[in-house]
DRENDOFI-908243 format. One record per residue: x, y, z of N, C-alpha, C in turn. Coordinates in steps of 0.001 Angstrom, whole numbers, padded with zeros to 6 digits, always signed. Layout:
REM DRENDOFI-908243
XYZXYZXYZ;...
END
This chain:
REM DRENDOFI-908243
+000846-001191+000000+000000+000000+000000+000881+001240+000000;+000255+002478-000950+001120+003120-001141+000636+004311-000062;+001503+005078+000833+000990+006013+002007+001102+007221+001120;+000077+008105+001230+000377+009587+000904+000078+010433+001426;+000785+011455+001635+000645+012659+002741-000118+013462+002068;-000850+013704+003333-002355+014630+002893-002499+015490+003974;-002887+017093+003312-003013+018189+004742-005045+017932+004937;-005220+017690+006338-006596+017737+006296-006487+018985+007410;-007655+019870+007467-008154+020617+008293-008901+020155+009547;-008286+020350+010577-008753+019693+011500-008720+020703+013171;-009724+021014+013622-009889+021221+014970-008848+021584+016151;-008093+022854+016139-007258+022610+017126-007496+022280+018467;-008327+022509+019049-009076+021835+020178-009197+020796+020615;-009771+020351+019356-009962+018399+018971-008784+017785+018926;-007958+018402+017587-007009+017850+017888-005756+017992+019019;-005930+018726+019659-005019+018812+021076-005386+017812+022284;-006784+017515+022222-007786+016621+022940-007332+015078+022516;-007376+015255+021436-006725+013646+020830-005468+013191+020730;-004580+014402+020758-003376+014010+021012-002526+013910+022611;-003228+014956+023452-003538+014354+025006-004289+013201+025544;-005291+012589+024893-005173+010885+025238-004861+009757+024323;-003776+010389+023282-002555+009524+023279-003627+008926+021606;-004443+009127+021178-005092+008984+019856-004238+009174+018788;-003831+008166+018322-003139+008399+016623-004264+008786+015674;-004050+010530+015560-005157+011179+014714-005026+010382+013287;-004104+010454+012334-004126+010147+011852-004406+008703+010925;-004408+007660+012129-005008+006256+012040-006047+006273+012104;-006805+006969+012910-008070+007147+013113-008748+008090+012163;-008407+008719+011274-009121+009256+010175-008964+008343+009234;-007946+007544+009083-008076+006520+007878-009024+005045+008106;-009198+004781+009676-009892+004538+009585-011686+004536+009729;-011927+005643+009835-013178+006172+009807-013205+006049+008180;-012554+006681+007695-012754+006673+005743-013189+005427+005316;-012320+004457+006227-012096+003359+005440-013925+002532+005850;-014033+002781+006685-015642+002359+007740-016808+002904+006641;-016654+004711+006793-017495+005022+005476-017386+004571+004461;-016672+004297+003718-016700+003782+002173-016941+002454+002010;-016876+001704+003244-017207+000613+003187-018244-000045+002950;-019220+001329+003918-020339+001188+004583-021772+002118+003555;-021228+002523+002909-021593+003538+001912-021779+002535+000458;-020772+001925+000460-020261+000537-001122-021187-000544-000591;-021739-000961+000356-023135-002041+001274-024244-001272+000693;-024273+000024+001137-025812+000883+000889-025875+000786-000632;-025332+001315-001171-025168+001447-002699-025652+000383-003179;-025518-001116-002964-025493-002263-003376-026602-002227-003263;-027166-002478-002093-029010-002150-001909-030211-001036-001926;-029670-000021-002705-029926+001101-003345-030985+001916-002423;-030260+002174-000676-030099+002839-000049-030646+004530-000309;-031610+005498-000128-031802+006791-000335-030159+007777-000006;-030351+008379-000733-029312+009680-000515-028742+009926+000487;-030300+010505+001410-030452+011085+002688-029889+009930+003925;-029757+008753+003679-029349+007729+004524-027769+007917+004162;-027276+007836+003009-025939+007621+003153-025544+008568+003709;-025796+009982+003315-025074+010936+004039-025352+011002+005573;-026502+010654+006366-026223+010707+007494-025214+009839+008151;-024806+008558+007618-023911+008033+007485-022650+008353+008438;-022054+009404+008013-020937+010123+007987-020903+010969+009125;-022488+011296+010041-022467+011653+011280-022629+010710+012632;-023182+009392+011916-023177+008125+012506-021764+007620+012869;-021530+007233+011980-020067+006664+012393-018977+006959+013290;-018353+006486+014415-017340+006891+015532-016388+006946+014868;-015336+007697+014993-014179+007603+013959-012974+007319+015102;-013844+007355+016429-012741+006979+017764-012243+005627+017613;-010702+005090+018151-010767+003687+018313-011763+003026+019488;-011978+001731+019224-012703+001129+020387-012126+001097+021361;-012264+001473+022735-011591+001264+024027-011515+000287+024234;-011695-000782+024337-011695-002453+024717-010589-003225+023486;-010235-002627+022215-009627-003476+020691-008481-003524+021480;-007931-004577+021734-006244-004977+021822-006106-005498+023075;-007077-004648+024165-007189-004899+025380-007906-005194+026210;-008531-006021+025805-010102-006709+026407-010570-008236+025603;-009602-009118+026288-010025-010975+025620-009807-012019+026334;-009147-011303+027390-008071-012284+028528-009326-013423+028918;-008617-014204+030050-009464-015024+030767-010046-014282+031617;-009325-013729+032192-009685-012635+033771-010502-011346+033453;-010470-010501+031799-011931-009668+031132-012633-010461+031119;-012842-011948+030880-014408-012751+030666-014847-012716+032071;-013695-013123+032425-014634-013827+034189-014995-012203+035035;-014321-011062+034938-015029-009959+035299-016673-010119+034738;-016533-010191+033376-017746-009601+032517-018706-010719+033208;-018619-012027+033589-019157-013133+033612-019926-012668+035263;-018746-012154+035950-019836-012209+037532-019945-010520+037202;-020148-009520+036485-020995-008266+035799-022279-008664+036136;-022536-009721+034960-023663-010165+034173-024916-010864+035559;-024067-011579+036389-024554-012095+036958-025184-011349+038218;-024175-010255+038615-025062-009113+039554-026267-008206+039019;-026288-007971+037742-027941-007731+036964-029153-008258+037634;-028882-009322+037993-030284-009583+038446-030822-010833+037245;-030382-011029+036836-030693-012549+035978-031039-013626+036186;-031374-014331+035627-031319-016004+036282-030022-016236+035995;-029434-017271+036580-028186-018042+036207-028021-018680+034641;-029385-019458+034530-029072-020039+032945-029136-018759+031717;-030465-017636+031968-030068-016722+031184-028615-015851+031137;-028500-015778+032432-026862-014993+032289-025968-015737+031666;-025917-017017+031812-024844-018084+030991-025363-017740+029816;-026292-017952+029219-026608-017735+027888-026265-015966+027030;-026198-015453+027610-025831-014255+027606-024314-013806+027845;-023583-014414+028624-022430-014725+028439-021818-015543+027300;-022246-016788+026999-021855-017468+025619-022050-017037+024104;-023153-016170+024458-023428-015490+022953-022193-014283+022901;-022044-013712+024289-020970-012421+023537-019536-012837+023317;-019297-014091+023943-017946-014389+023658-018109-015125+022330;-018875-015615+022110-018948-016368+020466-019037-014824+019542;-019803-014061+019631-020072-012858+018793-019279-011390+019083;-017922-011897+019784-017224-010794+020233-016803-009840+019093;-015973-010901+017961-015611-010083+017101-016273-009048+016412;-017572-009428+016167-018884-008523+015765-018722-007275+016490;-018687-006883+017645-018293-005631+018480-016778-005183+018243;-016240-005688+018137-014775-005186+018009-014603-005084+016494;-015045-005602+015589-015129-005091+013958-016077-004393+013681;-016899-003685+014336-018125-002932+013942-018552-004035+012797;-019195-004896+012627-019649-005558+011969-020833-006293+012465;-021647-006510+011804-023139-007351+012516-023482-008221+011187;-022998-008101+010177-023573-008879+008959-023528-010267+009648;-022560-010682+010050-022990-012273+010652-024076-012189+011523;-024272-010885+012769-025230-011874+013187-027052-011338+012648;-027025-010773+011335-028010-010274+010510-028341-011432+009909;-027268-012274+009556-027299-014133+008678-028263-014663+009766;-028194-014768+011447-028692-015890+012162-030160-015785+011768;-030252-016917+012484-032138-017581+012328-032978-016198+013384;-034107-016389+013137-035155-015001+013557-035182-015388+014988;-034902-017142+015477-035123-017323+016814-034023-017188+017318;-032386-016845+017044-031416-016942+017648-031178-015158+017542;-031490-014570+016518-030928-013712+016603-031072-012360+017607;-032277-012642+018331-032640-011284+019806-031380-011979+020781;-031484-013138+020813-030743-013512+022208-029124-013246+021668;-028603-012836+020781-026932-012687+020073-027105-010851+020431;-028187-010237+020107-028356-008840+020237-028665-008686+021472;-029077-009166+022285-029155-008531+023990-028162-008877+024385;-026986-009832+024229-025699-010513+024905-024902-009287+024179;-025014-008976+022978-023737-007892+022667-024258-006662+023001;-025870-006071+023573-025782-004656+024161-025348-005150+025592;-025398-005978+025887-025092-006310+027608-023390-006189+028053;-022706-006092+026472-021687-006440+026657-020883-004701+026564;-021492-004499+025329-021014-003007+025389-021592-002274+026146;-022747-002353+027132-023168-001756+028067-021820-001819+029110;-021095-003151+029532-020039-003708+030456-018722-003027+029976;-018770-002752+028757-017200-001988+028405-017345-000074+027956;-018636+000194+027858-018808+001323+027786-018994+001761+026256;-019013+001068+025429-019677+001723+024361-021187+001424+024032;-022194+001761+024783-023177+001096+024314-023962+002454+023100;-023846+003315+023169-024037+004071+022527-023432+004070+020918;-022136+003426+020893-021944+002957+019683-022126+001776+018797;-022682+000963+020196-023505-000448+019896-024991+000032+019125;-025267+001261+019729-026762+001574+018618-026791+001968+017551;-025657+002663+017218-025601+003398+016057-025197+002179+015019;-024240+000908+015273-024172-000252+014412-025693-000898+014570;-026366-001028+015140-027997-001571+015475-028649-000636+014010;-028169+000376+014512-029155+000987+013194-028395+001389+011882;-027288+001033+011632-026740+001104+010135-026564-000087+009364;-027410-001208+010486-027266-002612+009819-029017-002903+009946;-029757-001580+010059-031025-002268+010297-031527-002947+011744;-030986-003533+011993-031248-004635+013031-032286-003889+014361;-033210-004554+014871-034084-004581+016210-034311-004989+016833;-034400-005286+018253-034851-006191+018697-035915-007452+018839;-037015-007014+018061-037994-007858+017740-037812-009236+016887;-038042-010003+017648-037637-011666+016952-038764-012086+016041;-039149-013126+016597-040711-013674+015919-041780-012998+015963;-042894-012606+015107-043814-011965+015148-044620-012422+016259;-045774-011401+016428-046837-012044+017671-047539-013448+016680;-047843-013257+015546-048464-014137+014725-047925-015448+014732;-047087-014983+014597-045781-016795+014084-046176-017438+015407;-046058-016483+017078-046060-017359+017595-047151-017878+018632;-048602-017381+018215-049662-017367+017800-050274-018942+016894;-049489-019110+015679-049648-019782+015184-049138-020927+015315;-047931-020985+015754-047074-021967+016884-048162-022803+017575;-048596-021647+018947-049188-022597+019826-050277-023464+019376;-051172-022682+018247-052570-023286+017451-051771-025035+016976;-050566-024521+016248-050633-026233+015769-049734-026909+016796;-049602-026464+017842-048296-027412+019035-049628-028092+019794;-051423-027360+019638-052134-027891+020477-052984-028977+019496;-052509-028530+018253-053633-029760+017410-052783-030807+017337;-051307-030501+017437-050708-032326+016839-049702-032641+017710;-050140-032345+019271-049615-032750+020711-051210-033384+021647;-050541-034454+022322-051455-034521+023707-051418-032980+024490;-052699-033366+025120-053437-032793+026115-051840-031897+027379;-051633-030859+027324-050967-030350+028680-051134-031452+029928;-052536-031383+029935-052454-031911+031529-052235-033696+031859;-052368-034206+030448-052132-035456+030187-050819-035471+029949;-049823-034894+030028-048591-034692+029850-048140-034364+031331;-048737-033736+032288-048391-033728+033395-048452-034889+034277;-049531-035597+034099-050147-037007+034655-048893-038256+034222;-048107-038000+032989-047911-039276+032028-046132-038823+033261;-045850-037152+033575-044609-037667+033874-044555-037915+035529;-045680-037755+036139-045939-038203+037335-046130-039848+037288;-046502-040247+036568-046933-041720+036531-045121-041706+036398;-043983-041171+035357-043098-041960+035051-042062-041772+035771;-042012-040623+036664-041178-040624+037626-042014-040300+039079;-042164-040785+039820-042866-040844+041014-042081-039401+041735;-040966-039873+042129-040067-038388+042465-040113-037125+042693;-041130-037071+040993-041494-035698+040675-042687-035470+041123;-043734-036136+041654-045092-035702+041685-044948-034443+042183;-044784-034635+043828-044901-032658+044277-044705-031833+043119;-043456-031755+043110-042934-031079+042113-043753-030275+040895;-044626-031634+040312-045526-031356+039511-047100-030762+039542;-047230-031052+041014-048117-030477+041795-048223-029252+042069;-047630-028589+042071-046784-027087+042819-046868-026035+041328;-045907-026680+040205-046147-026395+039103-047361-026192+038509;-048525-027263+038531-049507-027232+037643-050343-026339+038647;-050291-026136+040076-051386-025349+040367-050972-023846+040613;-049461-023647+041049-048713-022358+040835-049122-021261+039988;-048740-022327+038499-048746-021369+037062-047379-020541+037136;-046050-020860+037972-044735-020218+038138-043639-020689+037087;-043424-019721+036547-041753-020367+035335-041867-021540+035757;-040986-022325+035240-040111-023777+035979-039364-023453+036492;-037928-022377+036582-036860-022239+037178-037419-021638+038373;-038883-020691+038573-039208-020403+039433-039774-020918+040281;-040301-022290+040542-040842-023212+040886-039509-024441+041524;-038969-024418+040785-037300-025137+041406-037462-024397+042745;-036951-023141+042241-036703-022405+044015-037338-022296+044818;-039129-022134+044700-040064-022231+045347-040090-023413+046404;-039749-024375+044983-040304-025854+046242-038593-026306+046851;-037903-025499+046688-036868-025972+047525-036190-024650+049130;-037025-023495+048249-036891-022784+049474-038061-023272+050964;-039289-023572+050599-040097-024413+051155-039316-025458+052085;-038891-026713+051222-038244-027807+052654-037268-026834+053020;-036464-025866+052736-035008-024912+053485-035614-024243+054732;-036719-023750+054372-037302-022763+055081-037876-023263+056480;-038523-024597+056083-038839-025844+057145-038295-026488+057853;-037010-026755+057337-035620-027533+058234-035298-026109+059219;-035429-024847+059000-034581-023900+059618-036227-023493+060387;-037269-023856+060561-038471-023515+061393-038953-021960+061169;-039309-022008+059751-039148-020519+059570-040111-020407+057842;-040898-021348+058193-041480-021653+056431-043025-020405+056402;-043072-020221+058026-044456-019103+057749-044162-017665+057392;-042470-017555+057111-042267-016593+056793-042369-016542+055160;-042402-017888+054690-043173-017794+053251-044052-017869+053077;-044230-018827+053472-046319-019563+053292-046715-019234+054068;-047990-018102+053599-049214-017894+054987-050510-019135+055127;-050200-019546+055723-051215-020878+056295-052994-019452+056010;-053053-018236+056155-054295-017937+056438-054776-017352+055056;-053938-017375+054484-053878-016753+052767-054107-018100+051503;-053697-018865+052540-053267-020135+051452-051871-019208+050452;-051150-019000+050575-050105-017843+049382-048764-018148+049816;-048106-018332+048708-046156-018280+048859-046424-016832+048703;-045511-016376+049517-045321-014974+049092-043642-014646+048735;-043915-014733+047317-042185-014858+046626-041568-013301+047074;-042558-012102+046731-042011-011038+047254-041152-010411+048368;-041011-011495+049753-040469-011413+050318-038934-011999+050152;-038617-012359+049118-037224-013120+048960-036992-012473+047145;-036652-011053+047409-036389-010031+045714-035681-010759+045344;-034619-011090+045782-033079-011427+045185-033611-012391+044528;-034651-013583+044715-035329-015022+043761-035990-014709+043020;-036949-013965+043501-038324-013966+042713-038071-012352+041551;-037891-011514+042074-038249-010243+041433-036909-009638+040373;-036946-010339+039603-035636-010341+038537-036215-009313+037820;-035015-008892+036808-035377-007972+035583-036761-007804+035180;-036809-009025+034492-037854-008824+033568-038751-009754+034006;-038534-011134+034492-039247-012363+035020-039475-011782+036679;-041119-011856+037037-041109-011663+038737-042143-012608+039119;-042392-013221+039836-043151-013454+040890-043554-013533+042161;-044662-012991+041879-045782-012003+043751-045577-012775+044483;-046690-013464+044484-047411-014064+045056-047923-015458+043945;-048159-016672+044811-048909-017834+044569-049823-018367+044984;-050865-018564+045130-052015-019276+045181-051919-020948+045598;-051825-021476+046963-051458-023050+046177-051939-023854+048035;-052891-024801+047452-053272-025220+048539-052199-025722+050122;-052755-025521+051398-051784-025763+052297-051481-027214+052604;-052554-028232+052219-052141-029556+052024-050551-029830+051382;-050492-029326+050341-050158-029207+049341-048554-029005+049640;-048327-027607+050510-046770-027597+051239-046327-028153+052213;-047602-028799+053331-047400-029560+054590-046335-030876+053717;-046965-031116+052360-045874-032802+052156-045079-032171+051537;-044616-031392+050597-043269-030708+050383-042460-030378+050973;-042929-029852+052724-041955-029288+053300-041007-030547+053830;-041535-031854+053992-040974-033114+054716-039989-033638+053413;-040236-032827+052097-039454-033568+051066-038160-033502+050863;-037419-033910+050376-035717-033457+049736-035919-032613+049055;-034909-031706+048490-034580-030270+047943-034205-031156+046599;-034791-030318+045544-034097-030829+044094-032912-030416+043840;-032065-031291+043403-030533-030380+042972-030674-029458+042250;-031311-029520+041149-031407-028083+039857-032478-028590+038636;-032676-027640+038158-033536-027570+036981-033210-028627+036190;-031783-028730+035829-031569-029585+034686-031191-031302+035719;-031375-031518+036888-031611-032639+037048-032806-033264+036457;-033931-032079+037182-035759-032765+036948-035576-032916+035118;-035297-031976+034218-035349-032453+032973-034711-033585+032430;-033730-033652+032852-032635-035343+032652-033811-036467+032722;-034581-036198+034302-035355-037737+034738-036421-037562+033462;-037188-036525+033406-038039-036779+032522-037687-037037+031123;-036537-036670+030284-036058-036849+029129-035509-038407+029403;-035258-039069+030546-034759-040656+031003-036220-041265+030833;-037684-041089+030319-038369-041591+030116-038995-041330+028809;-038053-040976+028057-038501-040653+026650-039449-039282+026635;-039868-039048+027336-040912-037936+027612-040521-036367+026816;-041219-035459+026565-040843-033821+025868-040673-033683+027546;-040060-032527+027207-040196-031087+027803-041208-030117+027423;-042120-029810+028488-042792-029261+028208-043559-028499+029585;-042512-028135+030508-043144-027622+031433-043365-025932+031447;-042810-024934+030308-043218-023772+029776-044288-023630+029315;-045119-025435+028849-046385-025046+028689-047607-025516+029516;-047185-025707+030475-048114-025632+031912-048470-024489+032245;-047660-023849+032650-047648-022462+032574-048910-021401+031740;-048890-021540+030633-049402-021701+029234-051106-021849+030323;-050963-022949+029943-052213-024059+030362-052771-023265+031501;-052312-023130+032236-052742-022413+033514-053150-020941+033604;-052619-020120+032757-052876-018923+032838-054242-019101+031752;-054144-020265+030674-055635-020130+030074-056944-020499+030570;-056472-021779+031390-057673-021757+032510-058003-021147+033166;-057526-020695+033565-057711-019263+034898-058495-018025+033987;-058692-017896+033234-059597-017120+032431-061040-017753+032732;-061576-018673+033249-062840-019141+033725-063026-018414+034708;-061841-017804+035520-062679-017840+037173-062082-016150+037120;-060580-015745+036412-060292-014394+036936-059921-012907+035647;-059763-012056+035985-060051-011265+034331-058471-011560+034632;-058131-010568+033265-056806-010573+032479-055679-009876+033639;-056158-008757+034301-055388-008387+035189-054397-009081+036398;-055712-009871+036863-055504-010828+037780-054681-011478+037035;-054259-012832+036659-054055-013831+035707-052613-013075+035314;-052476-011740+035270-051106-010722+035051-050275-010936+036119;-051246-010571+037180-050513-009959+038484-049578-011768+039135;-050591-012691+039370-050773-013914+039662-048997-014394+038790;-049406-014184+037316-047861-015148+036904-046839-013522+036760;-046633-012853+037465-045835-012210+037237-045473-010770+036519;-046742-010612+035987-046568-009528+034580-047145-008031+035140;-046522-007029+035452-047040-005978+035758-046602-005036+034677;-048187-005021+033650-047820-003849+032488-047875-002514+032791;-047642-001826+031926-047620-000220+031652-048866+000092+032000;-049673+000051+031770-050903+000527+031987-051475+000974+033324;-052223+002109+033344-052600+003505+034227-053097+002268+035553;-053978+001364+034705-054654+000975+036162-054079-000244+037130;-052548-000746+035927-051858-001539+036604-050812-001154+037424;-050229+000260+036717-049268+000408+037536-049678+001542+038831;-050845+002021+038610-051502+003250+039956-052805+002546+041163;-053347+001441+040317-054574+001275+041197-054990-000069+041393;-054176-001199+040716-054684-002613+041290-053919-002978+042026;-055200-003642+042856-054638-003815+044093-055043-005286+044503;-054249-006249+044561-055162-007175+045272-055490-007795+046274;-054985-006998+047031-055442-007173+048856-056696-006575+049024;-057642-005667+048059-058710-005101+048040-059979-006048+047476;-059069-007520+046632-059972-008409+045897-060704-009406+046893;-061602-009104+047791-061877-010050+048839-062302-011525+048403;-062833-011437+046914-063295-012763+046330-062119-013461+045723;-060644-013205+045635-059601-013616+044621-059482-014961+044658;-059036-015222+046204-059089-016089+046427-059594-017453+046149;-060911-017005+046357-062033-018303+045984-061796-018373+044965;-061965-017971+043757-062234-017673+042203-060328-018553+041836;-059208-017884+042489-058546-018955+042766-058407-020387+042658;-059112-020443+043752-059221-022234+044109-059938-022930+043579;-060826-021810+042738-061933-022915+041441-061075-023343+040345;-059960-022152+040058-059812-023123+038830-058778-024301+039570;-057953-023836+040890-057070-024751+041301-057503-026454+041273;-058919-026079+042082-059543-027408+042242-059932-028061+040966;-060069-027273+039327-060414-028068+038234-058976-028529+037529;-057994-027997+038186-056524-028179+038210-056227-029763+038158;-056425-029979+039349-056524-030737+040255-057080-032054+039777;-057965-031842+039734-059705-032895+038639-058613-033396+037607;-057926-031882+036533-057549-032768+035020-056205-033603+035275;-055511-033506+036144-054098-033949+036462-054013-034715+038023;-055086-035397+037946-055784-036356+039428-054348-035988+040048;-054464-034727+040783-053006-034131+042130-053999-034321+042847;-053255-035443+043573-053782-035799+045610-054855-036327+045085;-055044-037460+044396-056525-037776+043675-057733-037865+045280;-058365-037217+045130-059815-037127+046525-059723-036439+047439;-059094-035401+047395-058730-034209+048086-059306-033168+047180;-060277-032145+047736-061128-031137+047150-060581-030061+047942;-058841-029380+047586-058764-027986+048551-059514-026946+048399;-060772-026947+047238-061443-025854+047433-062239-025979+048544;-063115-026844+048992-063456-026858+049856-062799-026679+051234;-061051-027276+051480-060350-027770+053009-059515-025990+053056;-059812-025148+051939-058826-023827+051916-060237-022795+052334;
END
């Protein structure tokens, strides 16, 4: 390559600023040029408006990246790794979020996203929240948007439709939910509580792990009414933030007969999530406890409106009357309306077969 000296007009200010933190001006204008023309010869190809390319040229950082040369070690991951994990995450999402930015690092450090513009519509939100999570952790996240938007890219994965249309044919050419709950109680005995807790909960699965194991913890240490109110029939997850009240995933409160924790609390603690899936995948069986969940919040449309059924699995929207005025310590009937659908719960997935807790709650 042939170098040629060129006078550019440039900022004495700026450039006194850039040459006090040690910025090779001149590398850094060649490569900003080299970014625009690059990036300009892409637009062109896909015959891009005018008005886009030239903003272009106010988009682009022409700074080096603070992290390029010096940010790959073992000891930058494992910082970034317990970062991620003080967020407030679950553990498996933070791992997952960790593995995507170290697989898609280079993408941030080449200003480049065309690879992860190639991935599938279902991989590609979870590659884009791991690399803003990441330049959020090294400090450019602001230049993480401006590549977000010169490559197009959004956060939005699958349409509401697609997955809409999903559940329509996962329910015509699958068994029954609750016959799926029954088939892995019949195949691992082990799990019944477990499955019990789950199907009348309506809690994540990972949230339900902790539930029924903070339960026997809470019981061995004589201290379980500080979860479960025996007069509420209710886990009250709210009292333990650090478990229940994550980012984006929370849960209140639960609904769940007191029969129901008296034999849990005498039980063993599950090791982890991915034990209970092992036993059930050891009987040939799906996975399919995300759609219990599912199942439960649609039944519960018999007995409670949409709000409720919000509040219950977790979801507190935007809205005036969710976030200023519902209340449900004011719902004196919740309860009952509750335990109706609990008890038809109950009926489709014979839990405690001849035990009616609507009536013993």
């Amino acid at each position: 390559m042939v170098k040629q000296n060129v006078t550019l007009a440039i900022d004495k200010e700026i450039y006194e600023k850039a040459h006090a933190l040690g910025i090779n001006v001149s590398k850094a204008c060649e490569n900003y040029l080299k970014q625009l023309i690059e990036a300009i010869e892409g637009i062109n190809r896909q015959d891009m408006p005018k008005n886009r390319i030239e903003s272009l040229g106010r988009d682009l950082d022409p700074r080096p990246l603070p992290y390029q040369g010096n940010f790959n070690s073992v000891e930058d991951w494992q910082t970034f790794r317990l970062w991620i994990q003080q967020q407030g995450y679950s553990k498996a999402y933070a791992t997952n979020l960790f593995n995507y930015a170290q697989q898609y690092f280079d993408c941030l450090v080449n200003r480049d996203l065309s690879k992860v513009c190639a991935l599938k519509e279902s991989v590609r939100p979870n590659v884009l929240k791991a690399l803003s999570a990441l330049s959020k952790f090294l400090g450019c996240y602001e230049d993480y948007k401006v590549l977000l938007r010169n490559h197009g890219l959004g956060w939005i994965g699958r349409s509401t439709d697609d997955i809409i249309i999903d559940r329509l044919t996962r329910s015509e050419n699958s068994c029954d939910i609750w016959v799926w709950v029954k088939q892995v109680k019949e195949a691992r005995h082990e799990l019944n509580l477990f499955m019990d807790l789950l199907a009348v909960s309506g809690l994540r699965f990972a949230e339900c792990v902790e539930a029924y194991n903070l339960i026997v913890k809470l019981h061995a240490e004589n201290n379980l009414t500080n979860y479960y109110n025996y007069d509420k029939c209710v886990l009250e997850h709210y009292k333990f933030k650090d478990v229940f009240l994550r980012n984006t995933k929370k849960a209140f409160i639960s609904f769940v007969p007191s029969d129901l924790i008296d034999v849990i609390r005498y039980s063993p603690s599950l090791p982890n999530g991915e034990y209970i899936k092992k036993l059930v995948q050891g009987r040939r069986l799906p996975l399919r406890f995300g759609d219990v969940r599912e199942a439960h919040g649609t039944l519960m449309t018999k007995y409670l409106n949409r709000e409720e059924i919000d509040f219950l699995q977790g979801r507190v929207s935007s809205s005036v009357f969710m976030q200023h005025y519902f209340n449900p310590a004011l719902i004196t009937d919740l309860k009952e309306r509750v335990f109706k659908g609990i008890d038809e719960i109950l009926r489709l997935t014979n839990v405690l077969e001849g035990t009616n807790f609507l009536e013993e709650n």
